[in-house]
C-alpha positions in Angstrom: 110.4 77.6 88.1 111.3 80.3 86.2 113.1 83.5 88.0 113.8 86.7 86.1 115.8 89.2 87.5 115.8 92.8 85.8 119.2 94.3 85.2 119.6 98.2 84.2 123.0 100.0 84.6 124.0 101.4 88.1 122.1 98.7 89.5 123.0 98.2 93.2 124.9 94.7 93.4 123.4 92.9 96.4 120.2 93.9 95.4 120.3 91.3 92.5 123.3 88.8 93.9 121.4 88.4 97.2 118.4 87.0 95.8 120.3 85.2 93.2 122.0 83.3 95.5 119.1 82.4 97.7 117.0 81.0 94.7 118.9 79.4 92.4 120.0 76.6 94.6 116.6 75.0 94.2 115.5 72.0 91.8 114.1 72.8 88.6 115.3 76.4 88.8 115.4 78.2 85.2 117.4 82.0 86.2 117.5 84.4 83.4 119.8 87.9 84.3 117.1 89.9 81.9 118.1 93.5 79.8 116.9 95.6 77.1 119.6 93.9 75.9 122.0 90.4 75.8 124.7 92.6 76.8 127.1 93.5 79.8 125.4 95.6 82.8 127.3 97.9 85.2 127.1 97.8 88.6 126.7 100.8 90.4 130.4 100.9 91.8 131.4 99.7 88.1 133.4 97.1 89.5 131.0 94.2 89.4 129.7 93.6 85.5 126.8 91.1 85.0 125.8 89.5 81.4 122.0 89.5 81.2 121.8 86.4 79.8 118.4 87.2 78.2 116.5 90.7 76.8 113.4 91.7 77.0 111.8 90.6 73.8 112.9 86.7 74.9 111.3 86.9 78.6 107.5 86.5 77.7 106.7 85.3 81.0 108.2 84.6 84.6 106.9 82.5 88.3 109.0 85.3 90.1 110.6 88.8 89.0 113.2 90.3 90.8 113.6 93.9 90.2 116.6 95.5 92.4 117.5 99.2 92.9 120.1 101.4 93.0 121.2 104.8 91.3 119.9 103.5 88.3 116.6 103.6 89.3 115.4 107.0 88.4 116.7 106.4 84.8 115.1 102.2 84.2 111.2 104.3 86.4 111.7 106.7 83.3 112.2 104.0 80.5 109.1 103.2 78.2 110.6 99.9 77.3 112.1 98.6 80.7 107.8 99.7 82.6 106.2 98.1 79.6 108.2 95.0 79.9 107.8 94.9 84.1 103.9 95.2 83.3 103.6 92.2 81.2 105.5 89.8 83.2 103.8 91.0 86.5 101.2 89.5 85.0 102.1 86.3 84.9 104.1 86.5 88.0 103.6 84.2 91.4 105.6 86.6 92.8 106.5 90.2 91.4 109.4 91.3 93.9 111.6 94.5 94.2 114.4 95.2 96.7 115.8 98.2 98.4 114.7 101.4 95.2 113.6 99.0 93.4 110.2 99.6 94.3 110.5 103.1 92.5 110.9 101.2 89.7 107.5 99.1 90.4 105.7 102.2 91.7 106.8 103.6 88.2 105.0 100.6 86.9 101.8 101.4 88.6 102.0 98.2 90.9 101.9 99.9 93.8 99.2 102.5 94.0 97.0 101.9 97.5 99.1 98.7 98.6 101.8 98.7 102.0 105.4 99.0 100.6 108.5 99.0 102.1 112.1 100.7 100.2 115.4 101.9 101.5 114.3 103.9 104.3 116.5 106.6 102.6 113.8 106.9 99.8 110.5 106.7 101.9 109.0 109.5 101.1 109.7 109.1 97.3 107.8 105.7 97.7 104.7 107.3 98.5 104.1 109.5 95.6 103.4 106.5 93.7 100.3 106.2 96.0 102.0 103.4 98.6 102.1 103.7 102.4 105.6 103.1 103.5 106.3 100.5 106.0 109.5 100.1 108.1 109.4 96.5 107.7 111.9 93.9 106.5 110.1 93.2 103.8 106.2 93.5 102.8 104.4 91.1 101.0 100.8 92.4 99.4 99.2 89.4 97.7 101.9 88.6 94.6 103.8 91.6 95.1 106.7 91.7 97.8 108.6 94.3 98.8 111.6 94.7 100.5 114.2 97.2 102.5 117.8 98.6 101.5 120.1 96.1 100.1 120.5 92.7 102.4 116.8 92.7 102.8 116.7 91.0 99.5 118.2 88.0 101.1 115.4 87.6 103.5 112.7 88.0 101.3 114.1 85.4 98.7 114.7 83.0 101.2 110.7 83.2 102.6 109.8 82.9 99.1 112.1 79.9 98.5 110.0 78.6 101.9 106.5 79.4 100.1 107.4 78.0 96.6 109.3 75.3 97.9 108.7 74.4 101.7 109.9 75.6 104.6 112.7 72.8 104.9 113.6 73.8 101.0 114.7 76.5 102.0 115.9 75.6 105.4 118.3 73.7 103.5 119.3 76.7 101.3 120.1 78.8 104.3 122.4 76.0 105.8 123.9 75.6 102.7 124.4 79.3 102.1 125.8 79.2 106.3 122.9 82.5 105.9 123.4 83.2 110.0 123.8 86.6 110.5 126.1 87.7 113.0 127.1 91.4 112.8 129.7 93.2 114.9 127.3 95.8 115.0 123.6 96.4 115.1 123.3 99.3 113.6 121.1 98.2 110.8 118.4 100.3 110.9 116.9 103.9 111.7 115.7 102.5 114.8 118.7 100.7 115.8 122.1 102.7 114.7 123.6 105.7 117.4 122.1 109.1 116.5 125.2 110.4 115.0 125.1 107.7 112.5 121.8 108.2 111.4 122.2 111.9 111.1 125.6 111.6 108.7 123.8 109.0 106.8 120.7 111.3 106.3 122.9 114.0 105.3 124.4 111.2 102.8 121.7 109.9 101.1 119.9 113.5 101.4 121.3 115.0 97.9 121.6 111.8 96.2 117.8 111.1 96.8 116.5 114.2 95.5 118.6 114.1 92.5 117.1 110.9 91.9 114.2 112.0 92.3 114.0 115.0 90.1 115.1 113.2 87.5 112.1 110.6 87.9 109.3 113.6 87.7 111.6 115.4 84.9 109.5 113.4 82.1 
């Protein structure tokens, strides 16, 4: 099975590592870290640096694409290269994937027009001018392509696509081997869930950032 997973600088960590981690534990697994370039990527904090261990012009094809966000998003949605590339593997894809922004990237892309999507709920409404009806969902699957939420959603979404490539006790076995049980000291982990006072700070957070973003999206 081969997985490619799109890196662009300021990519968002998790987004990529989460999935990583779920689906390269299974047999026959070929996982390519795929670039413009065979170079270092940045992370978003720029504390964690990933080699892409492929580029573009060496990834023809791909059984599942992983494309995660971040505040790099705006920038890869805007790149002629990174879309072109993204196009011509979706269609070879079994599964074409995107977690957390990411899907700005795949709305970019054109993938998205008409279908149910799901983002960081923090970039919602920046979803749907790509022609996609935001869902508050986990994650979203329309036929090949699969969305999912902010961040750790990633982690869910690989692992029920490990359980549809693979078998559910595949990937039964991944998640005991992983110890993937999540236990948080707070459920606060989504709109619906966290205190009012901490939705409305992290509103007011991701407020600026998100419209920046997205400005420099529609500035082409």
């Amino acid at each position: 099975m081969k997985i490619a997973i799109l890196l662009y600088p300021n990519f968002t960590a998790l987004d990529a590592i989460g999935p990583y981690e779920m689906l390269a534990h299974g047999p026959m697994v070929d996982l390519q870290f795929v670039a413009k370039k065979k170079e270092i990527i940045s992370s978003e904090t720029g504390f964690l640096n990933i080699q892409a261990t492929a580029s573009f012009d060496e990834i023809e094809h791909a059984d599942i694409l992983v494309i995660p966000g971040g505040p790099g998003e705006a920038a890869a949605a805007r790149d002629s290269e990174t879309i072109a590339w993204i196009k011509k593997i979706h269609k070879t894809t079994r599964f074409t994937t995107s977690v957390c922004t990411g899907s700005i990237i795949l709305g970019a892309a054109g993938l998205l027009n008409g279908l149910n999507a799901t983002t960081h709920w923090a970039a919602a409404k920046h979803l749907e001018q790509f022609g996609a009806t935001y869902q508050a969902e986990r994650w979203v699957q329309e036929g090949k392509i699969i969305t999912a939420a902010g961040v750790s959603a990633g982690i869910d979404m690989a692992l029920y696509m490990v359980g549809e490539i693979m078998g559910p006790d595949a990937a039964q076995m991944i998640q005991l081997s992983t110890e993937y049980d999540p236990a948080p000291p707070y459920d606060a982990g989504s709109l619906a869930k966290a205190p009012p006072h901490i939705s409305a700070a992290m509103t007011q957070h991701f407020s600026a950032s998100m419209e920046q973003r997205n400005r420099g999206l529609n500035s082409n």
